[in-house]
Steps between C-alpha positions, in 0.01 A plus 500: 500500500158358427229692583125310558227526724511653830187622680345539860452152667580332824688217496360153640707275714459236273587714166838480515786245304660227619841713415756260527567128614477486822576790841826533582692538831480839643911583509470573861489150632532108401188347540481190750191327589327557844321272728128510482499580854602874426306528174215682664409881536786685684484791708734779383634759633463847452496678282311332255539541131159359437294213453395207289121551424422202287631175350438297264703199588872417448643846551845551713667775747873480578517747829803712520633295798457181354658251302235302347127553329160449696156566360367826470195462678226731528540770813883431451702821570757607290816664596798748343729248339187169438504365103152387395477228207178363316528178300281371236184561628557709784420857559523775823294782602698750695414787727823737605480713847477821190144315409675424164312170363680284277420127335776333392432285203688166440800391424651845676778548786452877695749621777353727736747707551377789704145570636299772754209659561699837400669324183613522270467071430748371345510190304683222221424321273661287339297264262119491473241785526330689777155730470481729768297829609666757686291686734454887363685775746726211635877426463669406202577161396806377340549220306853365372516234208787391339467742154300831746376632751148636516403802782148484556248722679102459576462299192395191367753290275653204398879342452574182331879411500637211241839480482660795369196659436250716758136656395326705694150580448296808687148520603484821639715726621879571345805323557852545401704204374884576529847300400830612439428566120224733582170565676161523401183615641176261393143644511118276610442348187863461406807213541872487485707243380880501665771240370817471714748774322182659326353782556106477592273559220141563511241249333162668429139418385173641451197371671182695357181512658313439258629206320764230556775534632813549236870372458779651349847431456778769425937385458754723502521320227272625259691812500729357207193439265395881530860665459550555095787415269356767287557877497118488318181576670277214458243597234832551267600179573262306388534700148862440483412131596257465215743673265774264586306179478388623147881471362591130410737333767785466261486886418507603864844663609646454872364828613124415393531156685592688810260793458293148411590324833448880736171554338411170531586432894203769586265385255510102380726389840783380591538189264433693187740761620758236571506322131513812323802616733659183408472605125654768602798365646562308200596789312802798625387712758702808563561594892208702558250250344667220736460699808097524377482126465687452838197718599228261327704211676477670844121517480453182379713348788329679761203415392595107492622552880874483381558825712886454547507477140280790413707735748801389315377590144346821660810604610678436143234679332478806739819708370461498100072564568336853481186659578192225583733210413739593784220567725355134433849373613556725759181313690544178334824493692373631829172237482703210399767588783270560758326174402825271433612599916175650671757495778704744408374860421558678167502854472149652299538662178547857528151699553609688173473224250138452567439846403617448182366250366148309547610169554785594742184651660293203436778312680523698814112494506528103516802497759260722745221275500683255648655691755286729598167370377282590192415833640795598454518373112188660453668860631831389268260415192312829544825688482638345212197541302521845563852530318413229218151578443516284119654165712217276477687260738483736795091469511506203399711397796291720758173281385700207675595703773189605544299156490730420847334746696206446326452877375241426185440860441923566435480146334246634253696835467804366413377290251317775355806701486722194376224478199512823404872470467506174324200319428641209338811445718471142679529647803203753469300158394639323806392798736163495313430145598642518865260780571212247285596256747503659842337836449212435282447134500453450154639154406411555088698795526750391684557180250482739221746784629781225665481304111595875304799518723626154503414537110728793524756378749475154415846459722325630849365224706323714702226541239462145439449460848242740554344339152522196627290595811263669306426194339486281802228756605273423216601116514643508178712160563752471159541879477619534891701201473674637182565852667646399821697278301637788282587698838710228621639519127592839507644550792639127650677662814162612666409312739143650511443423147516101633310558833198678281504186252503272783221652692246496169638139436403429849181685449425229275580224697766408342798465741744264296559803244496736728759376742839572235345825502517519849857339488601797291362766690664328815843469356513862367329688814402267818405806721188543338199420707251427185768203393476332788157569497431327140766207705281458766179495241675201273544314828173509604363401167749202502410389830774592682353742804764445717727687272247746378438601839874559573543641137209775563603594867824569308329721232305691806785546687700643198203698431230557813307717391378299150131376548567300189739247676330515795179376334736240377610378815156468657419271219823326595430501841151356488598206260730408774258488760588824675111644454539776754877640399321514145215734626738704645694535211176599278415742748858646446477494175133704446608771788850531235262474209156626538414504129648128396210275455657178538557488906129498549480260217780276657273549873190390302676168384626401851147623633330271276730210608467554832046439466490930549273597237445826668851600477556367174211682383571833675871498328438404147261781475756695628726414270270541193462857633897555480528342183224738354688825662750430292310583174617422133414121471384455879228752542272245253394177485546264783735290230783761520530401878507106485653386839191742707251330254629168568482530871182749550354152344664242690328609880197546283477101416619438860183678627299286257426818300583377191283732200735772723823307439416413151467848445796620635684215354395570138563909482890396646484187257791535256537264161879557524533411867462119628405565876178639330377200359592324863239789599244423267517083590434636864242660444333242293501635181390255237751631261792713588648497195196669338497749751496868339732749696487890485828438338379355197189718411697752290133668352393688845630645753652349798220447725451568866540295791230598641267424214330136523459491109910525482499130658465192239287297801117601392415366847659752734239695535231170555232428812777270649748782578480905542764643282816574581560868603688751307891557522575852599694683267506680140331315229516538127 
């Protein structure tokens, strides 16, 4: 299970995928064709299900007593027993006799199957995706799909069905998602993901109001790379480590190149683990030391997605193991059961073993936030820390937690408590730069925290990542590049580790190295919304909007609630001439995403194209404003938010007001960017290549927007034009 961003949003009729080739046949009928004569409005009879409310064009209804499809027109009622389809391009607004509304995106086939003004409605669907608000007080209203089905009451929410696969997305409200493997009940702000003969699981993210919105991504998984192959708590393994690696290779006996390979596994990762375990192997290991490499093997397998495998070795292991060893394989074997046949259910470890050991807790901790939510990891972390008050992997853990619900002040407690228990352990460092990053904003010490523990846990791609974006922050090209790449390095089964390089590389306009990236990511997890996402973004630098239009209704389908790939799509959308589907999807994407900057900054480029300098001006100012609330590197100079700069000058020239747009144009001007210098020949600059940026004056401070004498054009302030007014917001 994945878990990224969910938060509150409606869902637009256009904002959904094109999920799969093309509508099928409802299986109540065999469509025929029908005369044009009878392909008008028909008069139903009672009692009526509902009605269509809106079309866009190309959209079908198969009535119950009918053989072949018509179009759905608008005022069309519906009966018990119709099938509506969309195509390509079509959408339907629907209004039900229970005053439930519901658009039906494209590419989707719904049965009505039951409908009054008493309820409850209920509905199928089987391919597409539907947004709908039921009214408060009212019936229920079902919904079947092929892997759920989802009981909803006064709520607004969304359900996207491709293939196998269902996610459902709430508003408001609460609604329970059900199949035979077991039933969950999904909060406002929350989704489900359902696979046919898998239980629903909950996908989560955290939507702060004071900054951007963030993404995060949790496997079952990652549950292999926190259980030990050591009986040692962590600060004595990296002395044992040390110790080991100071004895020459040759002089090494089998049992220090398997204490080697344990020790190693937590601290340097999996491929260091692995070669010493082979060194191991080439010397006699007596039954007991076997069963601990079968153990090391386990891990590693699980980790690699071989989960058949890993249950196998896990179950070899299990008898001749004692004490934290046999707890490791006791939930190795249940994880990589329950993820080699999510359709058939394996019985939990007992409730015992997690009270004896911190890891066996740590385990159980991890297993209930994805079935009952991080709440209830939070309450399981709590616990365990109580009984192992010296695990620093139990706070450490809770920091993560935590940063889901967005709780800063337990975030900073915990990672106060994890440093007073180890200081030095990578994953104190780690929890030190998460809360850098999301708590206190502090990019240097963020960088500085994430490099001491991926110096210390040079195996965990996690910290590379987070260096890596760290460095991206402070545009810190080679070093970025070189981190994500050791990510992708250290842990080449994680799919995020590609999307993350992929979406910097695009960053940089540089889609022909980042599409293998994107290849990779696709090929180990395609139910992520940000790959399709960084998909869609390389086809619409190629070119190609048809398919990054299809691509990113795809990625906001998977994902509806992500303002990121809705942003995305409106860009797609506009550069294939669909101007007023793109404004909608901006507007989606700032009323997901209040904080992000770029919407308004995307609305201020199609508002300059369009000749509407007012607009244009109205939203890059408003995006300079969210840049600057983010603080760290934006709450400075107008060069730390480029694209705002670049199109507050733009309506500026337009207007003729060109000291104002030379202004603007030089604070955003960056050296290492080209569409700066495209600025500077705009706005007439004699010389753009001697042009001095913020960037480059390392002997004062950054200066001010608002300050004239921070421009390099001495004229902006001249008899010919009044001078440009301030940009509201902190200055340095």
């Amino acid at each position: 299970m994945r878990v990224i961003s969910i938060a509150r949003v409606l869902l637009a009729a256009l904002g959904f995928s094109t999920l799969g080739a093309e509508a099928q046949d409802a299986p109540v009928a065999i469509p025929v064709a029908l005369p044009p004569s009878v392909l008008g409005v028909v008069t139903r009879a009672s009692p009526v299900a509902g009605e269509v409310v809106a079309a866009k064009g190309g959209e079908e209804v198969l009535f119950v007593d009918e053989r072949g499809w018509r179009p759905a027109l608008i005022t069309q009622a519906v009966l018990a027993g119709d099938t509506l389809r969309t195509g390509a391009i079509g959408t339907l607004a629907l209004l039900f006799a229970d005053r439930t509304q519901m658009r039906v995106g494209r590419n989707s086939t719904l049965v009505v199957k039951a409908a009054t003004a008493a309820g409850p409605t209920e509905l199928s669907l089987t391919e597409g995706a539907v947004w709908a608000r039921a009214e408060r007080g009212g019936g229920a209203v079902i919904i079947d799909t092929p892997a759920a089905t989802t009981a909803i009451r006064g709520t607004d929410w969304s359900v996207a069905v491709d293939g196998a696969r269902t996610t459902l997305t709430v508003f408001e409200g609460v609604v329970e998602m059900t199949n035979p493997q077991g039933t969950l009940t999904v909060s406002a702000g929350e989704a489900a993901v359902a696979t046919i003969g898998g239980a629903p699981t909950r996908v989560y993210g955290v939507n702060p109001t004071d900054r951007q919105q963030m993404h995060f991504y949790r496997t079952l998984r990652g549950v292999f790379d926190m259980l030990p192959a050591s009986p040692l708590g962590r600060r004595e393994m990296r002395t044992v480590r040390a110790r080991l690696e100071a004895i020459p290779p040759t002089a090494r006996t089998a049992e220090e190149w398997l204490t080697l390979a344990e020790v190693s596994l937590a601290v340097t990762g999996r491929q260091a683990a692995a070669a010493a375990l082979a060194e191991a192997r080439a010397r006699p290991l007596t039954p007991a030391q076997r069963a601990r490499a079968a153990l090391l093997d386990g891990l590693i397998a699980g980790s690699e997605l071989r989960y058949r495998e890993a249950q196998r070795l896990f179950e070899a292991a299990e008898p001749r193991l004692d004490g934290r060893r046999r707890a490791s394989a006791v939930y190795g074997r249940f994880f990589a059961a329950a993820l080699a046949n999510p359709a058939v259910a394996v019985d939990l470890p007992s409730e015992a073993l997690a009270a004896t050991d911190p890891y066996a807790a740590l385990a159980r901790a991890w297993l209930a936030g994805f079935t009952d939510g991080p709440e209830a990891e939070l309450e399981f972390l709590r616990a365990a820390e109580a009984r192992f008050p010296d695990a620093v992997v139990l706070p450490a853990e809770r920091v993560q937690a935590a940063l889901l619900l967005d709780r800063r002040d337990e975030m900073r407690e915990a990672t106060e408590r994890a440093r007073a228990i180890d200081a030095d352990d990578s994953l104190t460092l780690f929890a030190e730069a998460t809360v850098a990053s999301h708590v206190i904003l502090d990019t240097d010490l963020m960088l500085a925290k994430a490099k001491a523990a991926a110096a210390t846990a040079p195996g965990d791609s996690a910290s590379w990542n987070l260096v890596g974006s760290a460095e991206s922050e402070r545009d810190a090209v080679r070093e970025a590049d070189a981190a994500y790449t050791r990510a992708i390095e250290a842990d080449p089964q994680n799919a995020v580790a590609y999307a993350n390089y992929a979406s910097w590389l695009l960053d940089r306009n540089r889609p022909r190295d980042a599409k293998p990236a994107i290849d990779s990511a696709l090929t180990l997890d395609p139910t992520i919304a940000r790959v399709y996402d960084n998909l869609g973004r390389y086809y619409i630098q190629t070119g190609e909007e048809k398919l990054a239009v299809e691509t990113l209704l795809k990625a906001t389908a998977i994902d509806p609630a992500d303002a990121t790939s809705l942003r995305d799509l409106a860009i797609a959308l506009y550069q294939a001439g669909e101007r007023e589907q793109a404004i909608q999807q901006i507007d989606n994407a700032h009323r997901l995403d209040p904080s992000d900057p770029l919407p308004s900054v995307v609305r201020s480029g199609i508002a300059v194209d369009a000749l509407d300098p007012d607009t244009a001006i109205a939203s890059a100012r408003e995006a300079m404003a969210r840049y600057r609330q983010r603080g760290d590197y934006f709450s400075g100079s107008l060069a730390y938010s480029r694209k705002s700069g670049t199109f507050l000058q733009n309506p500026y020239l337009m207007l003729n007001l060109n000291a104002w747009g030379r202004y603007y144009g030089d604070l955003a001007f960056d050296p290492f960017e080209y569409g700066g210098y495209f600025d500077q020949a705009n706005a007439d600059v004699p010389n753009p290549f001697g042009v001095r940026s913020a960037r480059m004056d390392q002997t004062s401070p950054i200066p001010s927007a608002a300050t004239p004498e921070a421009s390099t054009s001495r004229d902006c302030c001249s008899s010919r034009s009044p001078c440009p007014p301030a940009i509201a917001g902190p200055t340095s």
